[in-house]
mmCIF file of the N, C-alpha and C atoms, coordinates in Angstrom:
data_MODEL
# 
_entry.id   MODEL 
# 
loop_
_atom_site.group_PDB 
_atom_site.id 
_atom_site.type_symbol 
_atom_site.label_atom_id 
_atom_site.label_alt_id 
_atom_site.label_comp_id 
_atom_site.label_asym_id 
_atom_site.label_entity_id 
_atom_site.label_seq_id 
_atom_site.pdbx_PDB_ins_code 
_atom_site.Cartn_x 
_atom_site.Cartn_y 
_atom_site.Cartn_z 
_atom_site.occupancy 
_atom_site.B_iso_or_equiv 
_atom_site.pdbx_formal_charge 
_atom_site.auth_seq_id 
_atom_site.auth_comp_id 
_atom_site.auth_asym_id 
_atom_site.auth_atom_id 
_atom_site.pdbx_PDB_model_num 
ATOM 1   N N  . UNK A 1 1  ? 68.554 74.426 -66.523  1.00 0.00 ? 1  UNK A N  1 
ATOM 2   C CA . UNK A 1 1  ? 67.789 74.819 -67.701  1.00 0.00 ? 1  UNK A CA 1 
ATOM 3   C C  . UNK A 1 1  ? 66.302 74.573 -67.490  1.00 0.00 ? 1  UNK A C  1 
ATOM 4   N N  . UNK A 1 2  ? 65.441 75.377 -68.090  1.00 0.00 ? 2  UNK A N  1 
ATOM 5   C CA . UNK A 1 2  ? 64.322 75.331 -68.272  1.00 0.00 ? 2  UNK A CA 1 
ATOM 6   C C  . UNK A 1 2  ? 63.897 74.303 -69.104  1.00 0.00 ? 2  UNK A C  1 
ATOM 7   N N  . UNK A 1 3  ? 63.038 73.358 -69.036  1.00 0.00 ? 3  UNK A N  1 
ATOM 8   C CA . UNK A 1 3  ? 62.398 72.895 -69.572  1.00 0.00 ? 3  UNK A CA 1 
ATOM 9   C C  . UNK A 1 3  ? 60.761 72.849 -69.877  1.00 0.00 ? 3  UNK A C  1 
ATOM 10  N N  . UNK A 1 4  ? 60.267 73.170 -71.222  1.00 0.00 ? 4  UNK A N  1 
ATOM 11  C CA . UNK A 1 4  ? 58.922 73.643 -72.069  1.00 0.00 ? 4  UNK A CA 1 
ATOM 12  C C  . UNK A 1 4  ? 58.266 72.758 -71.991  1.00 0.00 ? 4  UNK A C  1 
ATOM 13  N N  . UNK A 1 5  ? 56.981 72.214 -71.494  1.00 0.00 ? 5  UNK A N  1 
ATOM 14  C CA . UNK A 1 5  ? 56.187 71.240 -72.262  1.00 0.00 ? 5  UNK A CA 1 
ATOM 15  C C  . UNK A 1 5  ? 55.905 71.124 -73.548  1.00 0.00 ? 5  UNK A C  1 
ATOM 16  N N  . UNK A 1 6  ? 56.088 70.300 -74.547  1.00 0.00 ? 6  UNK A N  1 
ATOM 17  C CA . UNK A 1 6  ? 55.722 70.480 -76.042  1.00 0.00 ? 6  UNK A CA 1 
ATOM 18  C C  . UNK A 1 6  ? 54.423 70.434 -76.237  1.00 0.00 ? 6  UNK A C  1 
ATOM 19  N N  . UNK A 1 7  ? 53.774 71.208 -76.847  1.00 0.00 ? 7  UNK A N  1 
ATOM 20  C CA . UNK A 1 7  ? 52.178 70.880 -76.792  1.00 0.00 ? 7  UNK A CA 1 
ATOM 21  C C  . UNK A 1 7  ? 52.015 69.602 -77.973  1.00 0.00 ? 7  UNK A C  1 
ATOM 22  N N  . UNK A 1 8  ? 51.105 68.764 -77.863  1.00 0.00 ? 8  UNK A N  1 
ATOM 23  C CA . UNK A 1 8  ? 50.727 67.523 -78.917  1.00 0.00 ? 8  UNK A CA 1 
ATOM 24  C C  . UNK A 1 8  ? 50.054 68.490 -79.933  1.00 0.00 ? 8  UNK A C  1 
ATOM 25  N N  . UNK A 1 9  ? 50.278 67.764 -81.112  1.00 0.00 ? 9  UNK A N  1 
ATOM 26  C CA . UNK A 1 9  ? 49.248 68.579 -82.161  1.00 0.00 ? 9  UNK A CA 1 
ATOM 27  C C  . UNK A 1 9  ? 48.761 66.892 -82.938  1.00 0.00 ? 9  UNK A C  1 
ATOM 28  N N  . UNK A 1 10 ? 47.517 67.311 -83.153  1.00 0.00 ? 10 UNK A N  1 
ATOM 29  C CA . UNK A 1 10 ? 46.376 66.347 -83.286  1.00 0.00 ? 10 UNK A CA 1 
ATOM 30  C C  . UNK A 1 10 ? 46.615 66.496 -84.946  1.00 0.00 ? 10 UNK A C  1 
ATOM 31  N N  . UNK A 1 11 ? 46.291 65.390 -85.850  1.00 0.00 ? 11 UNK A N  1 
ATOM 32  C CA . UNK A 1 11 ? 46.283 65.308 -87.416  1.00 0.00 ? 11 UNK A CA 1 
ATOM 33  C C  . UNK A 1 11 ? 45.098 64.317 -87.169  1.00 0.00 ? 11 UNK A C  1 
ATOM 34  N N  . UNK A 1 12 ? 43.755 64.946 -88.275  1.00 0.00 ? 12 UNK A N  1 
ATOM 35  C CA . UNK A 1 12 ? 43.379 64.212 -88.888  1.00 0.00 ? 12 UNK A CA 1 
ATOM 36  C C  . UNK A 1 12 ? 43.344 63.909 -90.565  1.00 0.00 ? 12 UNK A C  1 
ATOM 37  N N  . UNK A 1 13 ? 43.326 62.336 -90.859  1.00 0.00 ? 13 UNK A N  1 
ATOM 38  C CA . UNK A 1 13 ? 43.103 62.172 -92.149  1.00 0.00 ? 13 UNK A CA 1 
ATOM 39  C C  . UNK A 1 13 ? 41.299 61.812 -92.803  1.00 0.00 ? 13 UNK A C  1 
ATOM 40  N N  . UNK A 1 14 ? 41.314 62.687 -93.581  1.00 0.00 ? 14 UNK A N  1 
ATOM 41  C CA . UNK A 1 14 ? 39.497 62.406 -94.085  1.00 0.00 ? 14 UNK A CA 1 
ATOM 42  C C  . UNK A 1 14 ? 39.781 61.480 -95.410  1.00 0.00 ? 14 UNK A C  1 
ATOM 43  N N  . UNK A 1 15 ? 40.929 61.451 -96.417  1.00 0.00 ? 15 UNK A N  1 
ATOM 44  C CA . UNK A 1 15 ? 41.162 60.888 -97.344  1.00 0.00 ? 15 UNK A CA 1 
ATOM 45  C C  . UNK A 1 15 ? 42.667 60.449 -97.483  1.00 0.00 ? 15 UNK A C  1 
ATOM 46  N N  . UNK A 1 16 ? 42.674 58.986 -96.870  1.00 0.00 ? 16 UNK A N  1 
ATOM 47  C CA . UNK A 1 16 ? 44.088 58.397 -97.231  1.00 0.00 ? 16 UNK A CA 1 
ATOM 48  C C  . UNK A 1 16 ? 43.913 56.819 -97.160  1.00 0.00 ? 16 UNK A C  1 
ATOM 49  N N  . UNK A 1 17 ? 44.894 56.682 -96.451  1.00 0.00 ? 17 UNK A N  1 
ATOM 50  C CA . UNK A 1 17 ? 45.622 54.562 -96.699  1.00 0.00 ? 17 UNK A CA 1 
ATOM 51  C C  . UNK A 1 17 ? 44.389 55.004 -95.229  1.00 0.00 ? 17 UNK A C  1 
ATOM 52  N N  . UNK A 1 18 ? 44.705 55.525 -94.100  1.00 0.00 ? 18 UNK A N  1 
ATOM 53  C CA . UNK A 1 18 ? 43.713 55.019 -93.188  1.00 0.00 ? 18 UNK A CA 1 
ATOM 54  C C  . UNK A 1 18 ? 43.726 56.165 -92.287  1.00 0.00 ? 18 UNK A C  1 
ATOM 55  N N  . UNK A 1 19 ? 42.048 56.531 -92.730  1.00 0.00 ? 19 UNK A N  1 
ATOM 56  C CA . UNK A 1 19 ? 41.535 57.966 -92.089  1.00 0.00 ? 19 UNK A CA 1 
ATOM 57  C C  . UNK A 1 19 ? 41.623 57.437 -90.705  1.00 0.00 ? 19 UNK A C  1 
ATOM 58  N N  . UNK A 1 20 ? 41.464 58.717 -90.435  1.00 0.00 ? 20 UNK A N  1 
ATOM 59  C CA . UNK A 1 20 ? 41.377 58.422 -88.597  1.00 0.00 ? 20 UNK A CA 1 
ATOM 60  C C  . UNK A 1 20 ? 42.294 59.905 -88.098  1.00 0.00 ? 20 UNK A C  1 
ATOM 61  N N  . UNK A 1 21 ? 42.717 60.008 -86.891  1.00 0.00 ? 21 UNK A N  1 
ATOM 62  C CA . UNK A 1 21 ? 43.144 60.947 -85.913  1.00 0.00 ? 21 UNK A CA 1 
ATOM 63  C C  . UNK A 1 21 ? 44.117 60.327 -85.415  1.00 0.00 ? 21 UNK A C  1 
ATOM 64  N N  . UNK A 1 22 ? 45.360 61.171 -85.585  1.00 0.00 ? 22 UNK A N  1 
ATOM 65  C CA . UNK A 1 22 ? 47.123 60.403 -85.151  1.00 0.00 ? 22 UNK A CA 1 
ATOM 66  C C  . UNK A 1 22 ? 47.869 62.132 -84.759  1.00 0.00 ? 22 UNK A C  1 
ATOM 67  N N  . UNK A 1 23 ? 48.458 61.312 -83.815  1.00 0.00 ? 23 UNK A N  1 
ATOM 68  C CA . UNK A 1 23 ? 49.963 62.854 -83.202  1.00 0.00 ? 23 UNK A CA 1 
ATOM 69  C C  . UNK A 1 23 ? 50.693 62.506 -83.851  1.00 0.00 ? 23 UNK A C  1 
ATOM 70  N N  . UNK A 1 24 ? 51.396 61.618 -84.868  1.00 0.00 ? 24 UNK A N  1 
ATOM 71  C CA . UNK A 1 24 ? 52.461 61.195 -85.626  1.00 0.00 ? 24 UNK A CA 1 
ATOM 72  C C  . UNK A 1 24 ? 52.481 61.917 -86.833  1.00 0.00 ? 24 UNK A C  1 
ATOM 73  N N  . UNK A 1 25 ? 53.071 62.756 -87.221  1.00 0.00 ? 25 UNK A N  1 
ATOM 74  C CA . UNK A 1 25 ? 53.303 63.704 -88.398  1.00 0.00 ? 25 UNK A CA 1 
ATOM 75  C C  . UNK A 1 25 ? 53.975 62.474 -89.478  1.00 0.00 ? 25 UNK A C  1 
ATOM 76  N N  . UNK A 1 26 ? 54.828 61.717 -89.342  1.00 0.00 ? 26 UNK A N  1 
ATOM 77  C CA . UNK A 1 26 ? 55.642 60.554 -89.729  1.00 0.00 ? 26 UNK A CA 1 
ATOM 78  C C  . UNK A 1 26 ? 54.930 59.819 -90.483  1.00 0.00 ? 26 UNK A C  1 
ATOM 79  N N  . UNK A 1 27 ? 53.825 59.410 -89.559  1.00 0.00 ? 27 UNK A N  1 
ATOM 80  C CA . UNK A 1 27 ? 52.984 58.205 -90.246  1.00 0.00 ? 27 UNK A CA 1 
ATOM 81  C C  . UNK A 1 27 ? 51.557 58.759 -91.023  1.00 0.00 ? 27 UNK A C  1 
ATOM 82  N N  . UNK A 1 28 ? 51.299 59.936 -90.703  1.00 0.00 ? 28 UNK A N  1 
ATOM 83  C CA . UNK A 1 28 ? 50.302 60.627 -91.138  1.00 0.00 ? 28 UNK A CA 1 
ATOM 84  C C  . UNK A 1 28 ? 50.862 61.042 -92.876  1.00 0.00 ? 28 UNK A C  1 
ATOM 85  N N  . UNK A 1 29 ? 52.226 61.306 -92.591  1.00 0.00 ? 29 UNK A N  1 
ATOM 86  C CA . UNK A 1 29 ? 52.661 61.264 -94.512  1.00 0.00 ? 29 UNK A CA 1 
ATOM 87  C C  . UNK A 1 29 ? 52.506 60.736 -94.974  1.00 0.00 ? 29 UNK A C  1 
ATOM 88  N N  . UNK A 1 30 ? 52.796 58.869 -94.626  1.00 0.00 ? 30 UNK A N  1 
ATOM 89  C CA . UNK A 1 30 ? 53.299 57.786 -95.104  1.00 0.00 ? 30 UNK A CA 1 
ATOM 90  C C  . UNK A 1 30 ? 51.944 57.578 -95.633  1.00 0.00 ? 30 UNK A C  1 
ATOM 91  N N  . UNK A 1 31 ? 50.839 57.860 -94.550  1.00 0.00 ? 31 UNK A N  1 
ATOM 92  C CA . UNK A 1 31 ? 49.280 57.532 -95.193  1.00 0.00 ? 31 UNK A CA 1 
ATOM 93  C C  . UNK A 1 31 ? 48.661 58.065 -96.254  1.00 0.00 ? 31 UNK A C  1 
ATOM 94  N N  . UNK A 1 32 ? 49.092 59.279 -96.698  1.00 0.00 ? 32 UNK A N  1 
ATOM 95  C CA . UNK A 1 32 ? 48.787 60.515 -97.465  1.00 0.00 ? 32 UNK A CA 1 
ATOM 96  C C  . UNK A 1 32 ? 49.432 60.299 -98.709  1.00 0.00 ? 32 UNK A C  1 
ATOM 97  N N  . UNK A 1 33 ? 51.110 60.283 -98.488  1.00 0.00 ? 33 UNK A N  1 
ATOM 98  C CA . UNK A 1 33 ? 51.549 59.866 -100.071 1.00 0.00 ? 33 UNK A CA 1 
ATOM 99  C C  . UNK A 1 33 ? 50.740 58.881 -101.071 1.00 0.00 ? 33 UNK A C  1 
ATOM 100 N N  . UNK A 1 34 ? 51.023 59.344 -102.542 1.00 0.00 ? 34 UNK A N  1 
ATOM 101 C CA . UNK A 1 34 ? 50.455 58.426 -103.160 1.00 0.00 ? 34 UNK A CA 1 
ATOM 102 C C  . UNK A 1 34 ? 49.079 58.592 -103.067 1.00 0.00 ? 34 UNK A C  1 
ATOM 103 N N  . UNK A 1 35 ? 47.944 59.473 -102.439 1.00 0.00 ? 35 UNK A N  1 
ATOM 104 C CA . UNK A 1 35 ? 47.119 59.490 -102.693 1.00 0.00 ? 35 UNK A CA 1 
ATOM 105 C C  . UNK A 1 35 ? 46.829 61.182 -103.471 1.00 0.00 ? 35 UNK A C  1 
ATOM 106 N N  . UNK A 1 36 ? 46.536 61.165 -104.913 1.00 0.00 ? 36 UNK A N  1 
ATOM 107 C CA . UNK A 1 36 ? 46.584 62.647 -105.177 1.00 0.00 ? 36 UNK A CA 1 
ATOM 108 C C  . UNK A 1 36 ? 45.280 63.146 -104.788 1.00 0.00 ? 36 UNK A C  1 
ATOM 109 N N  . UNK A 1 37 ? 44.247 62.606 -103.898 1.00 0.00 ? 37 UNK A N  1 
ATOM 110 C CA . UNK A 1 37 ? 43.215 63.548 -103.056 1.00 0.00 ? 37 UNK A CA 1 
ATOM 111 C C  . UNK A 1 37 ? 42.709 63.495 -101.967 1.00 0.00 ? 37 UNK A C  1 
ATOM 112 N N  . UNK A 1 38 ? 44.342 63.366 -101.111 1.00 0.00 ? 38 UNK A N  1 
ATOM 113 C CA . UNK A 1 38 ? 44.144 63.307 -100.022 1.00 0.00 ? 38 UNK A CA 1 
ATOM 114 C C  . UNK A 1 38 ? 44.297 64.442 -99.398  1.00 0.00 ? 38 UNK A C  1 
ATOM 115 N N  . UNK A 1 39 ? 43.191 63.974 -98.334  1.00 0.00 ? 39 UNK A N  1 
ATOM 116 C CA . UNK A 1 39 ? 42.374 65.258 -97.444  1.00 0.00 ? 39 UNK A CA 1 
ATOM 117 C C  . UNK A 1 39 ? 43.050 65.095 -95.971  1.00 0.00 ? 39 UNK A C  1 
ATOM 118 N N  . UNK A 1 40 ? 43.667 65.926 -95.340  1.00 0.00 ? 40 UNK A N  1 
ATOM 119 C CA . UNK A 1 40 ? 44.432 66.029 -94.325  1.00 0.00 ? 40 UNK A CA 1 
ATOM 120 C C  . UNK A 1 40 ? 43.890 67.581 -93.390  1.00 0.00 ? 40 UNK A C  1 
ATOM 121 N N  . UNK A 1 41 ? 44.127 67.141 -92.235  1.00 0.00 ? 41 UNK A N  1 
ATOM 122 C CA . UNK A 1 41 ? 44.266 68.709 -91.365  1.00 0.00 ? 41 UNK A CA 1 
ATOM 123 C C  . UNK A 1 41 ? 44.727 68.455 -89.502  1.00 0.00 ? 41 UNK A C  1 
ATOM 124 N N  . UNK A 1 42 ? 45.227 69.716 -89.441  1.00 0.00 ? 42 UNK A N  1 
ATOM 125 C CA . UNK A 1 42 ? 46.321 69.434 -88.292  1.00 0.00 ? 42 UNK A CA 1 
ATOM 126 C C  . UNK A 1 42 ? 45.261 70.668 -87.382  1.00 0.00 ? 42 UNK A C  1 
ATOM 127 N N  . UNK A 1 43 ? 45.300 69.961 -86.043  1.00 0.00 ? 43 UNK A N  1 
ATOM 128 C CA . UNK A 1 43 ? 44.700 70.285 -84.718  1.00 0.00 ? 43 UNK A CA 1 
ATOM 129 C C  . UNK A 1 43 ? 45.562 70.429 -84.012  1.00 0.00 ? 43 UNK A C  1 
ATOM 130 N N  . UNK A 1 44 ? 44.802 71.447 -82.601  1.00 0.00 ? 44 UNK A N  1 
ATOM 131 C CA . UNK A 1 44 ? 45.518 71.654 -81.666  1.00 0.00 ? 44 UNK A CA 1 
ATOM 132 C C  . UNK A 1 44 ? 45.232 71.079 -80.005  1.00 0.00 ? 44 UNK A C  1 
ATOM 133 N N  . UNK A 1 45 ? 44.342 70.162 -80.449  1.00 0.00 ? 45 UNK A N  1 
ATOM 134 C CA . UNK A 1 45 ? 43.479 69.812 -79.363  1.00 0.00 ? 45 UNK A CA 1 
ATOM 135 C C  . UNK A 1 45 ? 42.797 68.370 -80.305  1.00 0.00 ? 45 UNK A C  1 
ATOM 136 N N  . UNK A 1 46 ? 42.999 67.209 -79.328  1.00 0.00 ? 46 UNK A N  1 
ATOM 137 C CA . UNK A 1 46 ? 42.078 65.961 -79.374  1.00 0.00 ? 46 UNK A CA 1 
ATOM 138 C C  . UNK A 1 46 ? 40.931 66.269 -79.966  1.00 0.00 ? 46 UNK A C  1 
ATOM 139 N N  . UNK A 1 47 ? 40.278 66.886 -78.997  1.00 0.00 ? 47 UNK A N  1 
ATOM 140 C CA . UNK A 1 47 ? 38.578 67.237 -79.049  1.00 0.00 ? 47 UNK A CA 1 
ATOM 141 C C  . UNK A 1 47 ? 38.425 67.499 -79.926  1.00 0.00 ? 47 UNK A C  1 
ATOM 142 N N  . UNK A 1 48 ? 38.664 69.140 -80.784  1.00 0.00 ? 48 UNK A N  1 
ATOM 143 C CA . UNK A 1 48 ? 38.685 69.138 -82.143  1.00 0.00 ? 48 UNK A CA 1 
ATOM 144 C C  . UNK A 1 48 ? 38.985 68.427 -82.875  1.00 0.00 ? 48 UNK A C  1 
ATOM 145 N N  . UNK A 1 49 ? 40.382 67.884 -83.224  1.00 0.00 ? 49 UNK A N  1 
ATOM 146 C CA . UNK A 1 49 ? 40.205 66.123 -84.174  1.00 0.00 ? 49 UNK A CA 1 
ATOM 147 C C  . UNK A 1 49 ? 39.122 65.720 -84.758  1.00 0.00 ? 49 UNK A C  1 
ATOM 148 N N  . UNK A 1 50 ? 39.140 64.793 -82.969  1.00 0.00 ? 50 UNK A N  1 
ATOM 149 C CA . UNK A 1 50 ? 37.989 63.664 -83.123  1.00 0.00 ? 50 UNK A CA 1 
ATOM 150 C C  . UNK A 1 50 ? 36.489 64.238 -83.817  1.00 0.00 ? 50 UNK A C  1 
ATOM 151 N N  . UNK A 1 51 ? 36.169 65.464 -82.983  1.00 0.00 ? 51 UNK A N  1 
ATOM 152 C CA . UNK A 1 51 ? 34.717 66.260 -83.833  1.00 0.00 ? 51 UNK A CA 1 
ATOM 153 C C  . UNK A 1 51 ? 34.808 66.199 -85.214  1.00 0.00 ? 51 UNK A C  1 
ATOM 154 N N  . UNK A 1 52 ? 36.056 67.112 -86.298  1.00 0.00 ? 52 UNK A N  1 
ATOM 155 C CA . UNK A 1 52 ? 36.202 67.166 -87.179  1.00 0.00 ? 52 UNK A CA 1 
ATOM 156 C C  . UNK A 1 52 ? 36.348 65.587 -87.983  1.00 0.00 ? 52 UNK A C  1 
ATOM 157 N N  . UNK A 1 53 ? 36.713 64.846 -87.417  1.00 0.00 ? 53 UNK A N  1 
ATOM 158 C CA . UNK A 1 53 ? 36.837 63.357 -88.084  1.00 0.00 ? 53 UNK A CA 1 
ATOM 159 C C  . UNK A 1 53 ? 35.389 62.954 -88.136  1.00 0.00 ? 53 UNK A C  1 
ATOM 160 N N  . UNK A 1 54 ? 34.484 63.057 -87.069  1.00 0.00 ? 54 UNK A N  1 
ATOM 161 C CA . UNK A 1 54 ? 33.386 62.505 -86.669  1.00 0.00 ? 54 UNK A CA 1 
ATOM 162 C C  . UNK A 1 54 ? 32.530 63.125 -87.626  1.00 0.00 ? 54 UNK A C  1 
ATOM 163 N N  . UNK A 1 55 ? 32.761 64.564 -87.901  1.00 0.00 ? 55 UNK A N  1 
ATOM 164 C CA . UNK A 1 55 ? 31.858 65.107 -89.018  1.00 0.00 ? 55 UNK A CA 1 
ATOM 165 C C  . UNK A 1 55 ? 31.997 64.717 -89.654  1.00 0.00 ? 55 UNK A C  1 
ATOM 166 N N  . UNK A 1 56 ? 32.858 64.871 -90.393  1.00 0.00 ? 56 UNK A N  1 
ATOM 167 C CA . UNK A 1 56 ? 33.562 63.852 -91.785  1.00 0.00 ? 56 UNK A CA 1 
ATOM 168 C C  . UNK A 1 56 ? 32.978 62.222 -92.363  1.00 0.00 ? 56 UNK A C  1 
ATOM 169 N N  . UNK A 1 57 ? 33.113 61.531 -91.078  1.00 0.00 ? 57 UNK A N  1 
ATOM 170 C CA . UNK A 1 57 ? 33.222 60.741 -91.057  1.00 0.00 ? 57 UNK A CA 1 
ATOM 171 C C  . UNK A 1 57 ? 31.566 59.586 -91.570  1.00 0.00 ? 57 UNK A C  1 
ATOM 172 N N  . UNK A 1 58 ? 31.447 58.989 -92.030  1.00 0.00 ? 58 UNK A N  1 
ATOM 173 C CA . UNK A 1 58 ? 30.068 57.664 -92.249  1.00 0.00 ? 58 UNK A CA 1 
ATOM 174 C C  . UNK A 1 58 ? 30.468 56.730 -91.519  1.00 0.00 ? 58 UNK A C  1 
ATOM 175 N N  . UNK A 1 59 ? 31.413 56.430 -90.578  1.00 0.00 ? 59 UNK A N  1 
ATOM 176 C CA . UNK A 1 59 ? 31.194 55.599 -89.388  1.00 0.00 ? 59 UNK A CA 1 
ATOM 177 C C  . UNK A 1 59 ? 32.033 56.123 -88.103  1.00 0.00 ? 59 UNK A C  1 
ATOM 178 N N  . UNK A 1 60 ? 31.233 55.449 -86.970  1.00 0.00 ? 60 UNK A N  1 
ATOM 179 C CA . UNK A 1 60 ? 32.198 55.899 -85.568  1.00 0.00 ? 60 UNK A CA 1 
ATOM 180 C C  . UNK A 1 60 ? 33.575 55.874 -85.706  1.00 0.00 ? 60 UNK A C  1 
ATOM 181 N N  . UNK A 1 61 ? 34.090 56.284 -85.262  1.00 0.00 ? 61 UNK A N  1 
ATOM 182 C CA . UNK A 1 61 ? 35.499 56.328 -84.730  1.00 0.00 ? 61 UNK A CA 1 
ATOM 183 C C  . UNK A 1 61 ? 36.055 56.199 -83.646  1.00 0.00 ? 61 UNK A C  1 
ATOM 184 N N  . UNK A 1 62 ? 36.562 55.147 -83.175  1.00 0.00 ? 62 UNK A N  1 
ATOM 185 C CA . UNK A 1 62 ? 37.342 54.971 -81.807  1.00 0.00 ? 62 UNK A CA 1 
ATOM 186 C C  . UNK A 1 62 ? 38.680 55.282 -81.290  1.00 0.00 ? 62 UNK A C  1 
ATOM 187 N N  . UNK A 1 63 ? 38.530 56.052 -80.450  1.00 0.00 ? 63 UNK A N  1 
ATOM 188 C CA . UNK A 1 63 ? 40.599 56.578 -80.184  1.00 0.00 ? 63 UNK A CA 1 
ATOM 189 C C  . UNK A 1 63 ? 41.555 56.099 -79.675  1.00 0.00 ? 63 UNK A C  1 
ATOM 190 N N  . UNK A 1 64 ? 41.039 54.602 -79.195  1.00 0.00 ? 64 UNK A N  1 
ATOM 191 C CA . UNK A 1 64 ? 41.728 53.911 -78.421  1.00 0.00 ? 64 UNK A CA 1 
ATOM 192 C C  . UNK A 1 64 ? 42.148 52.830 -79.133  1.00 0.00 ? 64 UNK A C  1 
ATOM 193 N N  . UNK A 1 65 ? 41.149 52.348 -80.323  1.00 0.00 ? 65 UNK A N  1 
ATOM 194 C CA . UNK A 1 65 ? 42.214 51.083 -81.556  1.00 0.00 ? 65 UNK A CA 1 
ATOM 195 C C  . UNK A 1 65 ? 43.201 51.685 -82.531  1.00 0.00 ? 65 UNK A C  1 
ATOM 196 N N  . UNK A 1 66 ? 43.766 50.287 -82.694  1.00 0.00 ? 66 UNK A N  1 
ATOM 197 C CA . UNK A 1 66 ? 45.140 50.501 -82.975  1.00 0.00 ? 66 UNK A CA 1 
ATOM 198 C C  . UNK A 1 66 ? 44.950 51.053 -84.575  1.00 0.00 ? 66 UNK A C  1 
ATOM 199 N N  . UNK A 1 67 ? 45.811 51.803 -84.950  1.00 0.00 ? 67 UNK A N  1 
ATOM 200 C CA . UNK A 1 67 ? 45.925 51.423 -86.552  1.00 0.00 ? 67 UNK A CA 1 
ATOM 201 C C  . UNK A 1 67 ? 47.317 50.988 -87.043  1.00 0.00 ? 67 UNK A C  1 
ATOM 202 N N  . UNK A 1 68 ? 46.948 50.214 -88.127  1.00 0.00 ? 68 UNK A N  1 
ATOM 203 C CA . UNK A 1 68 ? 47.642 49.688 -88.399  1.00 0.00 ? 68 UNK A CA 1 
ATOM 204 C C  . UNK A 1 68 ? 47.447 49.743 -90.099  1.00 0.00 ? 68 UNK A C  1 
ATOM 205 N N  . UNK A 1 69 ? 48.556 49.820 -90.735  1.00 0.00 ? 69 UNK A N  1 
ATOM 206 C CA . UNK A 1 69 ? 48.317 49.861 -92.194  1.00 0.00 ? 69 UNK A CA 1 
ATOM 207 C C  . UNK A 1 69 ? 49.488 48.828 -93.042  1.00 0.00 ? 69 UNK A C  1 
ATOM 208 N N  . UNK A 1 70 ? 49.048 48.256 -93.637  1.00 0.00 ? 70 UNK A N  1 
ATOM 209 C CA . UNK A 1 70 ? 50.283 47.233 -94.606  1.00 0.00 ? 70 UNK A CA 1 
ATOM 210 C C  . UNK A 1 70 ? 49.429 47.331 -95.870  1.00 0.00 ? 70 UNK A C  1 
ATOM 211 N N  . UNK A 1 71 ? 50.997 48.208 -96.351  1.00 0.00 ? 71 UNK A N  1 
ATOM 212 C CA . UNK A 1 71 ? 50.961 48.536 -97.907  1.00 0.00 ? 71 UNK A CA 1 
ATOM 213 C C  . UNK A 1 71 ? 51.134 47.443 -98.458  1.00 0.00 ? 71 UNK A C  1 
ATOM 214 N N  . UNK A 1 72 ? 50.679 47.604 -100.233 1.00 0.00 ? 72 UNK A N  1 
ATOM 215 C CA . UNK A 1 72 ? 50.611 46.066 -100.842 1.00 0.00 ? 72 UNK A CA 1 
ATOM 216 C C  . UNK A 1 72 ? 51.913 46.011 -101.359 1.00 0.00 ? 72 UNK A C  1 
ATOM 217 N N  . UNK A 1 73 ? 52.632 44.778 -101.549 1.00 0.00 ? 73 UNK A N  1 
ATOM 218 C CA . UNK A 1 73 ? 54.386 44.446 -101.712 1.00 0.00 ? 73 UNK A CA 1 
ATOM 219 C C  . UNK A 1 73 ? 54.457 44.553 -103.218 1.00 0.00 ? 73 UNK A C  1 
ATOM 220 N N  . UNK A 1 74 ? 55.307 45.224 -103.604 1.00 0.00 ? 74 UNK A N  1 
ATOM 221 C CA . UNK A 1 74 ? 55.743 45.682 -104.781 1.00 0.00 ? 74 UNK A CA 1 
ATOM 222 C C  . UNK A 1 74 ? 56.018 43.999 -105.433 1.00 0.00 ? 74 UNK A C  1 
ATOM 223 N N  . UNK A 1 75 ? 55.780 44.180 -106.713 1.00 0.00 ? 75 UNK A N  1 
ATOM 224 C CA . UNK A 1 75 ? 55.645 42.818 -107.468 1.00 0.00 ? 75 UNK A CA 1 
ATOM 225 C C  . UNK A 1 75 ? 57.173 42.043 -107.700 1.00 0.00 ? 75 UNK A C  1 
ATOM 226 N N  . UNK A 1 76 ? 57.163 40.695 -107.709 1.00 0.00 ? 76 UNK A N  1 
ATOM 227 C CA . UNK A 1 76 ? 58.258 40.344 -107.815 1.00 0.00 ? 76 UNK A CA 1 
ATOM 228 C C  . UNK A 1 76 ? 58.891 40.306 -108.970 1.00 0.00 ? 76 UNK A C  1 
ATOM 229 N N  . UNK A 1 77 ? 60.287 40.680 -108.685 1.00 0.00 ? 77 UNK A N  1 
ATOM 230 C CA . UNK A 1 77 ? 60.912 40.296 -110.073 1.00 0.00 ? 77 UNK A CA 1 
ATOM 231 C C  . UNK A 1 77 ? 60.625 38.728 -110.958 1.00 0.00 ? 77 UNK A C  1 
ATOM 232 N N  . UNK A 1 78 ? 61.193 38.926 -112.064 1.00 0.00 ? 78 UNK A N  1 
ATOM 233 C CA . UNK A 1 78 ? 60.931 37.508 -112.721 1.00 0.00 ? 78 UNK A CA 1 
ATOM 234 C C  . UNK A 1 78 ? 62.370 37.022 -112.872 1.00 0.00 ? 78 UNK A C  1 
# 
């Protein structure tokens, strides 16, 4: 059998839990839900991304730190 390379597709977020540039469609939701004005868009190429984030963006952006996001814990019962 043939096997396809899958091409990566690039997501950036301009308005969520944590803007930035991710290949994870998964975690790119998880960031987005819950926000009703969040600003999202899907690339086909890094380069574009990062440009489009960078425009966007009021500070640098680095592609090599991690992100990491921890939602706040739902309140305890009494």
């Amino acid at each position: 059998m043939k096997q396809t390379k899958k091409k990566l597709t690039w997501y950036v977020i301009f308005v969520g839990a944590r803007p930035g540039v991710y290949t994870n469609w998964t975690l790119v939701k998880k960031y987005i839900e819950g926000y009703s004005k969040a600003d999202y868009k899907k690339f086909h190429s890094k380069q574009e991304a990062e440009d489009a984030f960078e425009k966007c963006s009021r500070s640098t952006y680095n592609s090599d730190a991690a992100h990491v996001w921890n939602p706040p814990r739902p309140p305890r019962s009494k």
